[in-house]
N, C-alpha and C positions, 0 to 999 in steps of 0.2 A: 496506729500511725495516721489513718485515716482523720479520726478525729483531733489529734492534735494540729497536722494541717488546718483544718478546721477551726480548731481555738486562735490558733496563732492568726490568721486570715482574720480574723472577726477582734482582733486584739490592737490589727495594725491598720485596718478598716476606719477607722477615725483619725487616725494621724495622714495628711495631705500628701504626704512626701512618698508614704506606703501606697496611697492612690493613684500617683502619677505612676510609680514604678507598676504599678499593676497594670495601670492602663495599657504600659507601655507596652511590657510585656504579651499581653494577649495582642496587642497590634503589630508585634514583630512575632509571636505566634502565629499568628492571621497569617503573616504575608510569605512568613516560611510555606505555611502549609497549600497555598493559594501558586506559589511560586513550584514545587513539587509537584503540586497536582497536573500543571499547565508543563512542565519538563518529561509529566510520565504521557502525559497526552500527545504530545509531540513525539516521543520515541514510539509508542506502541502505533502512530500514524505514520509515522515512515519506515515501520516494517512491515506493515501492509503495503505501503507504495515500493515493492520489490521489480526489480525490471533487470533487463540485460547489460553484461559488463559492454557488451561489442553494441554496436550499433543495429539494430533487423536490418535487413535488407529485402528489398520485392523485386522480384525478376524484372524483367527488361518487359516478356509480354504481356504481366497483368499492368506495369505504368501504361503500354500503350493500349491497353482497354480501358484503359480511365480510372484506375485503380490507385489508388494513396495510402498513404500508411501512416497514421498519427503516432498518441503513446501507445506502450505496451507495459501490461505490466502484468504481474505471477500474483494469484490467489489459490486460495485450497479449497476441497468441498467440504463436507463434513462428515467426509469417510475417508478422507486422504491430504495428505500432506502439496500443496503447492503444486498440483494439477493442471490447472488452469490458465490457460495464456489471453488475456484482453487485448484484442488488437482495436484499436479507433481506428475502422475503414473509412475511408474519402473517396465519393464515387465524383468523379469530373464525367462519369458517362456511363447510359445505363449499361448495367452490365448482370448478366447469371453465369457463373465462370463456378467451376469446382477449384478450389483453391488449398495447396497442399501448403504447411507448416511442418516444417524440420527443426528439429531442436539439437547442436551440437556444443560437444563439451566445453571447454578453454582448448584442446587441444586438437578440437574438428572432428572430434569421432560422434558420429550421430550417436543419439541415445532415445529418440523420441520421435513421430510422425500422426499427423492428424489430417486429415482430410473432410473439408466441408462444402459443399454448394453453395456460394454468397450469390444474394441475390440486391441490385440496390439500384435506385432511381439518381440521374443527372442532377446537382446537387445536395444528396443526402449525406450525411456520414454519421455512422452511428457507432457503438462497443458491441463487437462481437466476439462472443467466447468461446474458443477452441478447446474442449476438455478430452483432457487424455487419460488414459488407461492410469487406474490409480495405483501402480506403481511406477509411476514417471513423476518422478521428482524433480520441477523445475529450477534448479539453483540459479539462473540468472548469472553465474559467472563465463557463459562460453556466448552463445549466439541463436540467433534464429533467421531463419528464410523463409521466404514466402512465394511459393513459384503454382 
């Protein structure tokens, strides 16, 4: 089969009109494949960028420590399934504050808690990652706090 491709290819390789169509083809080959490649890039990068149905929320006393809350969003390690919560802290003032994270379902029942000591300088803000016990699976459909 191989080779008759082949013959026929090499048959219709002098005739202009078989040219054009080839060209063609390999150029809408191209753009299919270029056009694919750029839609699977795109989906497997917005399933990395997973985050919360609800909005986070930060308590009332770390805002008045100078505390901010940018994005947030759910990664895995490489022992566990969507672990990880990335909070972008925003320091408006210095501040070394232990800072607890709750994680609650769609329907408010906690399922997850972390606790870390942020430590950060008056205009810093940096990605800081809260990793939790690796059977806490962050589905990002309920919520999280930050107190």
């Amino acid at each position: 089969m191989k080779y008759f491709f082949c013959a026929l290819l090499i048959l219709l390789s002098g005739c202009d009109w078989a040219t054009q169509k080839t060209k063609q083809t390999i150029n809408k080959t191209g753009e299919l494949v270029t056009k694919t490649g750029s839609e699977f890039m795109d989906g497997a990068t917005k399933g990395k960028q997973k985050t919360f149905a609800e909005e986070p929320t930060i308590s009332q006393q770390l805002t008045d420590k100078g505390l901010g809350l940018g994005t947030i969003s759910i990664h895995s390690t490489d022992s566990a399934s969507d672990n990880i919560l990335t909070a972008y802290l925003i320091f408006d003032k210095d501040i070394d504050q232990k800072i607890m994270v709750k994680l609650f379902t769609e329907v408010h029942k906690e399922y997850g808690r972390k606790s870390m000591t942020i430590v950060g300088k008056q205009g810093e803000a940096r990605n800081v990652d809260f990793v939790f016990d690796s059977r806490t699976r962050i589905d990002g459909k309920g919520s999280a706090t930050f107190e």
